[in-house]
SEMARZA-564633 format. One record per residue (C-alpha): residue number from 1; z, y, x; residue in one letter. Coordinates in steps of 0.5 Angstrom, whole numbers, padded with zeros to 4 digits. Layout:
BEGIN
+-----+-------+-------+-------+---------+
| num |    up | north |  east | residuo |
+-----+-------+-------+-------+---------+
| NUM |     Z |     Y |     X |       A |
...
+-----+-------+-------+-------+---------+
***
This chain:
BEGIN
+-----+-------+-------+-------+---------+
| num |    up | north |  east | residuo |
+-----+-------+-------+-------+---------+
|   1 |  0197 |  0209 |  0163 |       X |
|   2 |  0203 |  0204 |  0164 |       X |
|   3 |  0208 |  0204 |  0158 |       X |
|   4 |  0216 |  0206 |  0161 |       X |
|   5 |  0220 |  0201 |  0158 |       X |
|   6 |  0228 |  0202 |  0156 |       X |
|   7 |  0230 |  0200 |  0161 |       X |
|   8 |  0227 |  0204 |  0166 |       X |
|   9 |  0230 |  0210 |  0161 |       X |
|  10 |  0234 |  0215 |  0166 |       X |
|  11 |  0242 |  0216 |  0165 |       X |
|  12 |  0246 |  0220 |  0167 |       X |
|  13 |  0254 |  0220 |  0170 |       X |
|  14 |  0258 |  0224 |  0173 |       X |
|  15 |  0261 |  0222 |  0181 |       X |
|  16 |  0266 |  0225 |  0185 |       X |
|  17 |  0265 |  0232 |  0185 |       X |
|  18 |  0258 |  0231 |  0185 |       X |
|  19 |  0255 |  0234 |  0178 |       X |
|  20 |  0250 |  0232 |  0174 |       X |
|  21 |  0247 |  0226 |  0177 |       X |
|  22 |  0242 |  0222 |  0174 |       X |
|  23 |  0239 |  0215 |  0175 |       X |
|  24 |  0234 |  0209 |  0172 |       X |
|  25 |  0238 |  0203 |  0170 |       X |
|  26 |  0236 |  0198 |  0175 |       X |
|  27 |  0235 |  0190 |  0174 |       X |
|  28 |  0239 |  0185 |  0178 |       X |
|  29 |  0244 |  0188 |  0183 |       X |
|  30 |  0248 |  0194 |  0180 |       X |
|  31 |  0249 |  0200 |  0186 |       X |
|  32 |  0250 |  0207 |  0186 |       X |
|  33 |  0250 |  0211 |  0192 |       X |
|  34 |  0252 |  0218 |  0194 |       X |
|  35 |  0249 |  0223 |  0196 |       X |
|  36 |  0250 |  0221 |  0204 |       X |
|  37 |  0246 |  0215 |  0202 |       X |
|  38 |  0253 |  0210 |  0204 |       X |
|  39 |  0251 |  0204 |  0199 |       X |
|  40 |  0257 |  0202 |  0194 |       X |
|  41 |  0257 |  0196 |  0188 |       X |
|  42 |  0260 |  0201 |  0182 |       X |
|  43 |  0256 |  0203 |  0176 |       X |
|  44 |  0249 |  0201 |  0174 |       X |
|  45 |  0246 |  0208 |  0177 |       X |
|  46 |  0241 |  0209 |  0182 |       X |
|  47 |  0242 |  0216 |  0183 |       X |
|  48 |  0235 |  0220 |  0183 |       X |
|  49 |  0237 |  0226 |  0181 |       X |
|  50 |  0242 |  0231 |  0183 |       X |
|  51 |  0244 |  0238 |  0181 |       X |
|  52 |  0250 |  0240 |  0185 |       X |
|  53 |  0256 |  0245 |  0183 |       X |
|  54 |  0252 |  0250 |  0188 |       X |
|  55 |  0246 |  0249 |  0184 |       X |
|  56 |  0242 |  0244 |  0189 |       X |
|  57 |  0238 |  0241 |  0186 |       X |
|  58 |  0236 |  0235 |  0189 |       X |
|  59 |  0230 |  0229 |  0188 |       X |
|  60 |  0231 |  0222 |  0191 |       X |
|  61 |  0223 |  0220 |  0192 |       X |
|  62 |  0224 |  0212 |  0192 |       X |
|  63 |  0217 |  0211 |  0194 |       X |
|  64 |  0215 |  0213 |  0201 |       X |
|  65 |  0211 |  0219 |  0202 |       X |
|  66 |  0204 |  0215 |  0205 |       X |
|  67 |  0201 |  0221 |  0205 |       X |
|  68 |  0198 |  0221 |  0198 |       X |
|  69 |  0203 |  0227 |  0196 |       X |
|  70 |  0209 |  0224 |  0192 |       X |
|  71 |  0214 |  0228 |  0195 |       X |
|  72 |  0209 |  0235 |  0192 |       X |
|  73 |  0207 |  0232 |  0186 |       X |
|  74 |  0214 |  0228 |  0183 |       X |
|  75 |  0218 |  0235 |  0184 |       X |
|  76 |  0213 |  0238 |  0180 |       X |
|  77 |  0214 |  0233 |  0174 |       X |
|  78 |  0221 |  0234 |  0175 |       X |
|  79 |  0222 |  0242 |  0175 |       X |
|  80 |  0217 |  0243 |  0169 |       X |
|  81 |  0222 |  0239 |  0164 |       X |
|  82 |  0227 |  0241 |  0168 |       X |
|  83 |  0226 |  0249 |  0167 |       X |
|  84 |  0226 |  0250 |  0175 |       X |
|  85 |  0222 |  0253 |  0179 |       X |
|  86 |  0218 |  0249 |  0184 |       X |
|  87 |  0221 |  0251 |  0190 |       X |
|  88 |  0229 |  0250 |  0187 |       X |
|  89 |  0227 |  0242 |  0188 |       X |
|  90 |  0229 |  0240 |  0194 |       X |
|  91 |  0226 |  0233 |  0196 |       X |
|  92 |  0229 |  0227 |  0200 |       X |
|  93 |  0227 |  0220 |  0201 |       X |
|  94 |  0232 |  0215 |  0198 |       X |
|  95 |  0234 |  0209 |  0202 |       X |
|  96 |  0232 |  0203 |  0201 |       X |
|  97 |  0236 |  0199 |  0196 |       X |
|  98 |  0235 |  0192 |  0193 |       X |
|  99 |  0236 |  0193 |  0186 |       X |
| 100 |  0231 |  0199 |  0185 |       X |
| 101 |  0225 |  0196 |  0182 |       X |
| 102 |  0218 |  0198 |  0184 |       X |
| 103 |  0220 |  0202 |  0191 |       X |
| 104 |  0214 |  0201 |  0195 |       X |
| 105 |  0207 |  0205 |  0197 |       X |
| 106 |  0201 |  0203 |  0194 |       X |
| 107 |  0194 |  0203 |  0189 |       X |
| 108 |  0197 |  0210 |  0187 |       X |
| 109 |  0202 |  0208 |  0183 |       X |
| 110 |  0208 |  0213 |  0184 |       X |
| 111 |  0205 |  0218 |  0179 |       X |
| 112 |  0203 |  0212 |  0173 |       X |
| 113 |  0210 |  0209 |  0174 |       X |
| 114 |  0215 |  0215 |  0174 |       X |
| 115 |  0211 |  0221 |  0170 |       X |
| 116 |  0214 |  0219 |  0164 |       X |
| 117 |  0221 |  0218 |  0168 |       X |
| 118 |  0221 |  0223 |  0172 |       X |
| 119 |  0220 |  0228 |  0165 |       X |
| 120 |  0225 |  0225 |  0161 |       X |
| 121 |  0230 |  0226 |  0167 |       X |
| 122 |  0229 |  0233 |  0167 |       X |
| 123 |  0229 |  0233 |  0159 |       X |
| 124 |  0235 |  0229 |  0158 |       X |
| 125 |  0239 |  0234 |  0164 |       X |
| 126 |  0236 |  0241 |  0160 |       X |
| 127 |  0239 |  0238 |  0154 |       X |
| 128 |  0246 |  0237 |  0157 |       X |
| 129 |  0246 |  0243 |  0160 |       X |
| 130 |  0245 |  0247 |  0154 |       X |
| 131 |  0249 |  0243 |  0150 |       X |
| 132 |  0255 |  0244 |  0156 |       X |
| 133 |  0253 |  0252 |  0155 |       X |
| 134 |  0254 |  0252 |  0147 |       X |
| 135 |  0261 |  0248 |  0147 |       X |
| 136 |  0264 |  0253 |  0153 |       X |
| 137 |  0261 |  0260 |  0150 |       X |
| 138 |  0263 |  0256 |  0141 |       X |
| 139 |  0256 |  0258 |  0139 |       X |
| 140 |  0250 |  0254 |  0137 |       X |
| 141 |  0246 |  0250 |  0141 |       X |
| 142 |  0239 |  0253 |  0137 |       X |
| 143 |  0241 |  0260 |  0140 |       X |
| 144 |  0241 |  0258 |  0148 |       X |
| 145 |  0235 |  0258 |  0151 |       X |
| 146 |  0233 |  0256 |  0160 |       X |
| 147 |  0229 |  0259 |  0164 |       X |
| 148 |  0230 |  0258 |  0172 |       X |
| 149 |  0235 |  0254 |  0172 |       X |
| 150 |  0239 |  0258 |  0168 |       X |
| 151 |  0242 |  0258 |  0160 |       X |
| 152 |  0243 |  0263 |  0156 |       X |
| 153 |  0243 |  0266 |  0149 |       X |
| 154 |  0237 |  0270 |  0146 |       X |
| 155 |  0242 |  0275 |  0145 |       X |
| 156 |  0243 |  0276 |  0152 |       X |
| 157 |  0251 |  0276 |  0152 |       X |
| 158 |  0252 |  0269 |  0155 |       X |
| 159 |  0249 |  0266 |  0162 |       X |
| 160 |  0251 |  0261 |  0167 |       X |
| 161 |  0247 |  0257 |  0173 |       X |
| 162 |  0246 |  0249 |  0172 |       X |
| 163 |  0250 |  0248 |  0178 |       X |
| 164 |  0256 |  0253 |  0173 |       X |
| 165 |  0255 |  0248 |  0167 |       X |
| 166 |  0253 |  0242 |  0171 |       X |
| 167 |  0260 |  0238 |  0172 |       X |
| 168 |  0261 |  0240 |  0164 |       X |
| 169 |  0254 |  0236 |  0162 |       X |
| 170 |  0256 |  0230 |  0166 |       X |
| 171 |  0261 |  0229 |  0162 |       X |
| 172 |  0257 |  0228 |  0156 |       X |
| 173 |  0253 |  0223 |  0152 |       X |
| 174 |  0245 |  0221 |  0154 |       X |
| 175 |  0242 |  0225 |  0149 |       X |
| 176 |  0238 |  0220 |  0144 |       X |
| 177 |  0231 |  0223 |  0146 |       X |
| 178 |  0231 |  0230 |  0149 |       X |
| 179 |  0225 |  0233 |  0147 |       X |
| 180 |  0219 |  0234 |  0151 |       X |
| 181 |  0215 |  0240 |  0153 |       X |
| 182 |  0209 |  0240 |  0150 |       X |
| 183 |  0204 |  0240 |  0155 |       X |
| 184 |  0200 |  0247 |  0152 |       X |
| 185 |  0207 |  0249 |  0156 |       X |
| 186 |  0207 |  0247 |  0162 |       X |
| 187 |  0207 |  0252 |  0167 |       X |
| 188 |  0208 |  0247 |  0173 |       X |
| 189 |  0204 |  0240 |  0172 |       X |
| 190 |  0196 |  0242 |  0173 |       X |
| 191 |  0196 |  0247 |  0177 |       X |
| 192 |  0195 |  0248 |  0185 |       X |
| 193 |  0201 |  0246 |  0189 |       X |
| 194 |  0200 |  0246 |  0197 |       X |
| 195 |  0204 |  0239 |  0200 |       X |
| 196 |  0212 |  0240 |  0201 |       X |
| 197 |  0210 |  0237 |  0208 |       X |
| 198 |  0204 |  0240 |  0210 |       X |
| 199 |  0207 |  0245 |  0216 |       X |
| 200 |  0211 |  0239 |  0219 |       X |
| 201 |  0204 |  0235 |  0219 |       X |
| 202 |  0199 |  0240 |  0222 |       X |
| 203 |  0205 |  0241 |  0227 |       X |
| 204 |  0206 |  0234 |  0229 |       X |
| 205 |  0213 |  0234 |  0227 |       X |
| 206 |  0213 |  0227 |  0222 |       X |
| 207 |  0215 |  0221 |  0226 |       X |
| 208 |  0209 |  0216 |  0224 |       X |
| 209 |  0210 |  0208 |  0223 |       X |
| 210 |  0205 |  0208 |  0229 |       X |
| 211 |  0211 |  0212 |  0233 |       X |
| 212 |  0217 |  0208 |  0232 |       X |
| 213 |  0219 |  0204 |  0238 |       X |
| 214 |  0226 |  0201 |  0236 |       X |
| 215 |  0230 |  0195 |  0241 |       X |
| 216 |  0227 |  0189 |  0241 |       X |
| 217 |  0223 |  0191 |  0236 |       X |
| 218 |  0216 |  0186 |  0234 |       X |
| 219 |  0210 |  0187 |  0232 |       X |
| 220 |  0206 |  0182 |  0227 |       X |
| 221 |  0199 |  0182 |  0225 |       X |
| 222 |  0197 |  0177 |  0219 |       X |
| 223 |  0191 |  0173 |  0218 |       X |
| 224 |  0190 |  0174 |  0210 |       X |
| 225 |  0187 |  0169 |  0206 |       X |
| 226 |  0179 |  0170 |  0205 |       X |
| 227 |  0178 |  0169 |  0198 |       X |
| 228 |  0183 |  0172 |  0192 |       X |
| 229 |  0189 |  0168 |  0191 |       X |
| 230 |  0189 |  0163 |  0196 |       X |
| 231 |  0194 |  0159 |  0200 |       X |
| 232 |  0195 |  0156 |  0207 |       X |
| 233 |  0194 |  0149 |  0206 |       X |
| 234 |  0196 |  0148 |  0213 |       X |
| 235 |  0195 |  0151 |  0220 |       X |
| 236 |  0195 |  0150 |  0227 |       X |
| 237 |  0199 |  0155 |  0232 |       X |
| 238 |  0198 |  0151 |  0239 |       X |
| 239 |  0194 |  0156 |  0242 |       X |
| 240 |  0197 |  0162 |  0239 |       X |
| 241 |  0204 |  0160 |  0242 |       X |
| 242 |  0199 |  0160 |  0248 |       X |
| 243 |  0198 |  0167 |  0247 |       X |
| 244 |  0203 |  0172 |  0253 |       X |
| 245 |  0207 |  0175 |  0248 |       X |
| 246 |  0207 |  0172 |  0242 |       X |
| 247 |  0214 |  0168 |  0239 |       X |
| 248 |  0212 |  0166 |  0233 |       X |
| 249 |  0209 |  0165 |  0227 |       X |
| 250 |  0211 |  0166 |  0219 |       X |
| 251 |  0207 |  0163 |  0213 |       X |
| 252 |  0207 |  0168 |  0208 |       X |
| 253 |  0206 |  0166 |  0201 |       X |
| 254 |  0207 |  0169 |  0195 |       X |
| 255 |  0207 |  0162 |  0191 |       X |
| 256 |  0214 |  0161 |  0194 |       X |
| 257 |  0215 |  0168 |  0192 |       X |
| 258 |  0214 |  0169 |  0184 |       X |
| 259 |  0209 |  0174 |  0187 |       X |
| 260 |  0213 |  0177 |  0191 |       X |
| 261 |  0214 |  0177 |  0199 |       X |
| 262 |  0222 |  0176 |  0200 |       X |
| 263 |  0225 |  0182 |  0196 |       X |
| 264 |  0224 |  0183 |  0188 |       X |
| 265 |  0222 |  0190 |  0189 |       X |
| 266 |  0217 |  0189 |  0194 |       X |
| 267 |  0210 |  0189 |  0191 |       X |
| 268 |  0205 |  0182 |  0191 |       X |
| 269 |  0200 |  0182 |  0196 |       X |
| 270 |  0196 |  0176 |  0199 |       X |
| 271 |  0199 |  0169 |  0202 |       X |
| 272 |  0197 |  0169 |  0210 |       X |
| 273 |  0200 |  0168 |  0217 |       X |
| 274 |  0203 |  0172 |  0220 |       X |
| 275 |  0203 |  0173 |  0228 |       X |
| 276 |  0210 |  0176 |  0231 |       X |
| 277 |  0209 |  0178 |  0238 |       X |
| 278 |  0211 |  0183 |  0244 |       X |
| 279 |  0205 |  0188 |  0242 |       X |
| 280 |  0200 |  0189 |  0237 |       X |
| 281 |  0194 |  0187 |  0243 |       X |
| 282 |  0199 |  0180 |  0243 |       X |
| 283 |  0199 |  0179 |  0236 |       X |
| 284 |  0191 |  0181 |  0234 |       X |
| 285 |  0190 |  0175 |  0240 |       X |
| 286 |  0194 |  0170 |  0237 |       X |
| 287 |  0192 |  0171 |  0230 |       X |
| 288 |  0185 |  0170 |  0233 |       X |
| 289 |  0187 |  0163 |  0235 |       X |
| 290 |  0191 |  0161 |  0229 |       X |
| 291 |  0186 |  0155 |  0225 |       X |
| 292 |  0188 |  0156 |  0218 |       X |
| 293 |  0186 |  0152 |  0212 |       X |
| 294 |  0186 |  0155 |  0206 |       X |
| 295 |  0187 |  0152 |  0198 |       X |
| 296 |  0184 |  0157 |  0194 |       X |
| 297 |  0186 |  0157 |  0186 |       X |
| 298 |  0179 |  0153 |  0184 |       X |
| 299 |  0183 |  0147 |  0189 |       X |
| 300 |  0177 |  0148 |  0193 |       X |
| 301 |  0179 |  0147 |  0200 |       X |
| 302 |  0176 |  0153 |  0206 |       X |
| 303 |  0178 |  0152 |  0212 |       X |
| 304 |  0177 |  0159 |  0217 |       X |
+-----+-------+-------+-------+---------+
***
């Protein structure tokens, strides 16, 4: 499993009247966003994670939910460190922002890349709650324990919600390293949990990519490179152009791109051409048509 490195370590803030508020350093741009998901350049948070005054706990799942579970599996992680039930976590899909690294859906990732986030979120956030707690009621913080999205004292004399001590907590310093539940703790992570959209999806409620139907909108079908690695050497379009309904023809190639296609979170995948059309029928001919000769990493010429 892939190590986390510092900068992909969770802070924590404090926006407006929103509470506790947690989110991973990102590279590059710097934004945050509310919890309507309007976009502003102001702080280096990416919001995450929510507890508001109410008691709303809120997950922002920044990969897309492709049917793999990510929207079930990533609030499991997060309500074992944060002492929540499973069920307290409400899950919302976080908009696509330019600086967020990794924001993508592919090769069963989502889990290997925020496991250990997602924990040290919800550590950091239950250090902080208790450590709100033990400075409103003057006692000491060993004293105080969590269960169910509530701190109180062994004694039984004190206890408050997290949405009560969440505004408190946001004011305070990141713990160094909040420690971690040992895994012969665990309540939550192992065990069964039906899919959080399972319902909607037995009936018929989500809208798939296959539904939508935007304005304009296109469709591209890209004729990959054959072997691993290769590039487009050159290409000939005049009979695609041909193709009723095909407009245009865009040579995607990750060379060009460090890796990457177009956007610095978006993940590597392979150089090609890629055919923009009217409908998909229109697009899968033109591919067909397209003559590509490619370059592959051995400089051996293939032509397709």
């Amino acid at each position: 499993m892939s190590r986390v490195s510092r900068r992909h370590l969770l802070k924590l803030g404090l926006i407006s009247s929103a509470g506790l508020l947690l989110g991973v350093r990102m590279t590059g741009r710097v934004v945050s966003a509310e919890l309507s998901g309007e976009v502003r350049e102001s702080t280096a948070l990416h919001p995450l994670v929510q507890i508001t005054p109410n008691g709303e706990i809120v997950l922002f799942a920044q990969n897309p939910e492709m049917g793999q579970g990510v929207k079930t599996s990533l609030p499991m992680i997060l309500a074992e460190e944060l002492d929540v039930r499973f069920e307290d976590i409400t899950v919302k899909q976080a908009d696509w922002l330019p600086g967020l690294d990794l924001q993508f859906s592919g090769g069963s990732l989502s889990i290997r890349l925020n496991y250990q986030a997602m924990r040290q979120a919800g550590a950091a956030a239950r250090q902080m709650l208790k450590q709100a707690a033990a400075a409103h009621w003057q006692i000491p913080l060993e004293t105080l324990e969590t269960e169910n999205g509530r701190v109180r004292d062994v004694s039984g004399e004190h206890s408050s919600t997290y949405g009560e001590l969440a505004a408190a907590a946001a004011r305070l310093p990141l713990p160094a390293d909040a420690p971690l539940k040992s895994p012969t703790d665990f309540r939550i992570i192992g065990k069964s949990h039906s899919d959080v959209d399972l319902e909607h999806i037995i009936t018929g409620q989500p809208l798939f990519s296959l539904d939508l139907k935007l304005p304009g909108m296109l469709y591209a079908v890209v004729r990959r490179s054959p072997v691993s690695d290769g590039q487009v050497a050159t290409y000939n379009d005049e009979a695609t152009l041909k193709v009723a309904g095909v407009r245009t023809v865009y040579v995607l190639s990750n060379e060009q791109h460090g890796g990457r296609i177009i956007q610095a979170n978006s993940p590597n995948f392979v150089s090609g051409v890629a055919v923009l059309a009217d409908s998909t029928w229109a697009a899968m001919q033109g591919a067909r048509a397209l003559q590509v000769k490619w370059r592959n990493p051995d400089t051996l010429d293939h032509t397709d």
